[in-house]
C-alpha positions in Angstrom: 83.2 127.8 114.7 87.4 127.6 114.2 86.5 124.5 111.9 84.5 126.4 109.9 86.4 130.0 110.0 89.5 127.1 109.1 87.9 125.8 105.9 86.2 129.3 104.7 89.8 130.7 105.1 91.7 127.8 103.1 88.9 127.9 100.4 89.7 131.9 99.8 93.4 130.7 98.9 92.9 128.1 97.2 90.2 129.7 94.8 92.7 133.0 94.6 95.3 130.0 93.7 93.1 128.6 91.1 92.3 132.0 89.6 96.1 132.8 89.0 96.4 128.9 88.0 94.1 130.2 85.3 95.2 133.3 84.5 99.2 131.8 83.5 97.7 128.8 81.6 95.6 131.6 79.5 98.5 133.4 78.7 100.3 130.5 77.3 97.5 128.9 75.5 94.6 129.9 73.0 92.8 126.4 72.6 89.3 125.8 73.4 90.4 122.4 75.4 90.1 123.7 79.2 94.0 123.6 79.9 92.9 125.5 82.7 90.6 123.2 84.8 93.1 120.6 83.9 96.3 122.5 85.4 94.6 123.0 88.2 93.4 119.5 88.6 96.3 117.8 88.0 98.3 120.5 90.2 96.1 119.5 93.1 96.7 115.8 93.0 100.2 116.1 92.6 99.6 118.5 95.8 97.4 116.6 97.9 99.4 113.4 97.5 102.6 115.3 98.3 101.3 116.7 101.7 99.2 114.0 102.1 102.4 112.0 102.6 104.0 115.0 104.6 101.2 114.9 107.2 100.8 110.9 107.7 103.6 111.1 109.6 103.6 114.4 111.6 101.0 115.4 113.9 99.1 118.4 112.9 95.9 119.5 113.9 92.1 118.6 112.8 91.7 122.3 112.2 95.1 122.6 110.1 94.1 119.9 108.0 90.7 121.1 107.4 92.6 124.2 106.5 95.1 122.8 104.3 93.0 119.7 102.7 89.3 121.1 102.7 90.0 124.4 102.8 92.7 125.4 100.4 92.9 122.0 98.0 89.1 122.0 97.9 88.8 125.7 97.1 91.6 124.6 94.6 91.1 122.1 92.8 87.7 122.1 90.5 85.7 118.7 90.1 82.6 120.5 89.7 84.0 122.2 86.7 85.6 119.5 85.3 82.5 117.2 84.8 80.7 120.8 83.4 83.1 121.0 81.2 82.9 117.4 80.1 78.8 117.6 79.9 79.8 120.3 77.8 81.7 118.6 75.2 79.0 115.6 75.3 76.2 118.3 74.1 78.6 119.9 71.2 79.0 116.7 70.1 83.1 116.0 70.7 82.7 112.7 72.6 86.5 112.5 72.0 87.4 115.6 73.4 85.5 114.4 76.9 87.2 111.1 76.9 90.7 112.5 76.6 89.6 114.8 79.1 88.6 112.0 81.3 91.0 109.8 80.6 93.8 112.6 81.1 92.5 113.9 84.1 92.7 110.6 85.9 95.1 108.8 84.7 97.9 111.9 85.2 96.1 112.7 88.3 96.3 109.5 90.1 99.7 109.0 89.0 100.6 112.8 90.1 98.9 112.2 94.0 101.1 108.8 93.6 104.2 111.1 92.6 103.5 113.4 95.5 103.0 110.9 98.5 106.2 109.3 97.3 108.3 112.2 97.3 107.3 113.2 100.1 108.6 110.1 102.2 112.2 111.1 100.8 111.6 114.8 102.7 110.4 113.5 105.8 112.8 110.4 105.8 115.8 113.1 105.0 115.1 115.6 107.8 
């Protein structure tokens, strides 16, 4: 029951987080292209890499990383939306607009988990 109390708890942030992660890239932007999903994708990556890296060499718990990982970065991030919003563009007939999205999406977001699992072996190293 604490596993699931754990993730339930972690998902509330991280879809609060997402929300606001919304909210400041709407303020900024008026395009249709979903700036949004995408900060928030790419924001996650760079996140989970970085703590990722953090926690490989600490011990922390199974229920703290459900928390942190399943919970909060799953509640976080938004897959599911992504490939929505993708289908989406495929229907109204902007194949280009998917692709960059796509393209994008995985190229920054590999490169931004990447980014974050390398910095953090400079914290962990340095304390």
């Amino acid at each position: 029951m604490i596993k699931i109390l754990a993730v339930a708890l972690g998902g509330a942030i991280g879809s609060t987080g997402r929300y606001l992660t919304s909210l400041a890239v709407e303020s900024v932007s008026t395009s249709k292209f979903p700036y949004e999903t995408l900060a928030a994708n790419l924001v996650g990556c760079f996140l989970i890499g970085l703590l990722w890296g953090y926690f490989e060499r600490l011990t922390i718990s199974n229920e703290f990383r459900l928390f942190l990982f399943t919970g909060v970065l799953g509640g976080y991030t938004t897959f599911s939306t992504f490939a929505r919003e993708n289908i989406q563009f495929f229907k109204a007939g902007e194949p280009l607009s998917a692709l960059s999205y796509i393209l994008l999406s995985n190229l920054i977001g590999l490169t931004l988990v990447a980014a974050g699992f390398w910095i953090s072996s400079f914290v962990v190293n340095s304390s």
